[in-house]
C-alpha positions in Angstrom: 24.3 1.8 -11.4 21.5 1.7 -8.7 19.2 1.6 -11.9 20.1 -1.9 -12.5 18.7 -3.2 -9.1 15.0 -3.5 -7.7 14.4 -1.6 -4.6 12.2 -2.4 -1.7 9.8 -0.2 0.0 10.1 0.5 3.8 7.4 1.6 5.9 7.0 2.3 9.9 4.3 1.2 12.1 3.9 1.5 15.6 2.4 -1.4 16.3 4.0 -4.3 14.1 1.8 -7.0 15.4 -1.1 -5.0 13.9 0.8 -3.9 10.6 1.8 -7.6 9.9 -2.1 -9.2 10.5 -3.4 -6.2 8.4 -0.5 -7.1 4.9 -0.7 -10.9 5.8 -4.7 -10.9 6.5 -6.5 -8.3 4.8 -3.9 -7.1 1.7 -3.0 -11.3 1.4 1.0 -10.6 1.0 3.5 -13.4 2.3 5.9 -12.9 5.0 9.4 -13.6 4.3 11.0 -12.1 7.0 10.1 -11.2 10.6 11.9 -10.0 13.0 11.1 -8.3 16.5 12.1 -4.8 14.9 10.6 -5.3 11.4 8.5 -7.5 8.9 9.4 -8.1 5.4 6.6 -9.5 2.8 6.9 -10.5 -0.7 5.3 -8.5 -3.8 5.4 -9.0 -7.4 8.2 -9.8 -9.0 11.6 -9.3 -6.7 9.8 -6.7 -4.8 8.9 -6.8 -1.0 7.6 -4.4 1.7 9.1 -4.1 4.7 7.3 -2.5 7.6 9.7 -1.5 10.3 9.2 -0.7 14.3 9.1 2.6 15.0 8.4 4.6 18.3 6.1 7.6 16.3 5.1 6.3 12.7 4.2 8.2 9.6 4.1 12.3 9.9 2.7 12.3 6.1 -0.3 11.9 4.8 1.1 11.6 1.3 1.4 8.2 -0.7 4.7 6.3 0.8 4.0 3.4 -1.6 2.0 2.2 -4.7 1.6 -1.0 -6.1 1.6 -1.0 -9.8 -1.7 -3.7 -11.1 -3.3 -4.6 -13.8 -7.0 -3.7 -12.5 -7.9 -1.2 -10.0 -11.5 -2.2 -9.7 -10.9 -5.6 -9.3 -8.3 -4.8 -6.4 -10.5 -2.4 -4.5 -13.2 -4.8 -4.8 -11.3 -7.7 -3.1 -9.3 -5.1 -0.6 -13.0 -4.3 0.5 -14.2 -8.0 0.6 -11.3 -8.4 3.2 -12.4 -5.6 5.0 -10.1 -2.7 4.1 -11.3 0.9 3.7 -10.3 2.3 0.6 -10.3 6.0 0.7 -12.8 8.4 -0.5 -11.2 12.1 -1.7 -13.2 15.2 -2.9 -10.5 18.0 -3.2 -9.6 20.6 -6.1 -7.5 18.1 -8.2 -8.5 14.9 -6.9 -11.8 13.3 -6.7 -12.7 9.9 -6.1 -15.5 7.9 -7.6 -16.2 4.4 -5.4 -12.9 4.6 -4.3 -11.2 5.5 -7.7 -9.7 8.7 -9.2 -8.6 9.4 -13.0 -5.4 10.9 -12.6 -5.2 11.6 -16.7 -2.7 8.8 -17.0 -3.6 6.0 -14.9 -6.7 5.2 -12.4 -5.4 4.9 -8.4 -6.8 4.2 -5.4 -5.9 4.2 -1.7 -6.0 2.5 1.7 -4.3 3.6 5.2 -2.5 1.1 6.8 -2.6 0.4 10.9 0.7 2.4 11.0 -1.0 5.4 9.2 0.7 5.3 5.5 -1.2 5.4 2.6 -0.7 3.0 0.4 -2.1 3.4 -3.2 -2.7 1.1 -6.0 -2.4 2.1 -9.9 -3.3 1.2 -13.1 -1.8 2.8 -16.1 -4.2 3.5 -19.6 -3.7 2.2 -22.4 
């Protein structure tokens, strides 16, 4: 069953060049792949993000991806030491606080990559 198996995010970008300097420089992930067409990195455990070529990117401005970590705060704070903007929201339902929001459950934050998806990060309570 597909349970059994880890699965690996895909993303598009328009511009790959920019997509790979952004995950390798700014987010610090480790290519293991790279092609013309696409860039693969590696995550935590036997997870990766690929970032695929694509002619017109993202059409959503939902989260596409999340990585699961063990403290939100000290991510954002060293996302932002490397230059990323971490999103600010003040809408019915979700409000940030320097770059965080209490979802009930968990505590998440998010960036926007150069291909335009948003990419959170989460930390569950308790």
């Amino acid at each position: 069953m597909l349970g059994n198996y880890p699965i690996d995010v895909v993303l598009l970008a328009t511009d790959l060049d920019s997509a790979k300097d952004f995950y390798t420089n700014k987010v610090g992930l480790r290519v293991v792949n790279d092609s013309p067409d696409a860039v693969t990195f590696k995550c935590g455990g036997d997870s990766n993000l690929a970032i695929t070529k694509s002619t017109v990117g993202t059409k959503d401005d939902q989260t596409q991806a999340a990585f699961r970590v063990a403290d939100v705060r000290a991510e954002v704070a060293e996302l932002r030491r490397r230059g990323v903007k971490i999103e600010e929201y003040d809408m019915p339902g979700l409000k940030t606080q320097d770059g965080i929001a209490d979802i009930g459950f968990a505590w998440m934050a998010w960036f926007i990559d150069p291909g335009k998806n948003c990419i959170g990060m989460i930390q569950l309570k308790g």
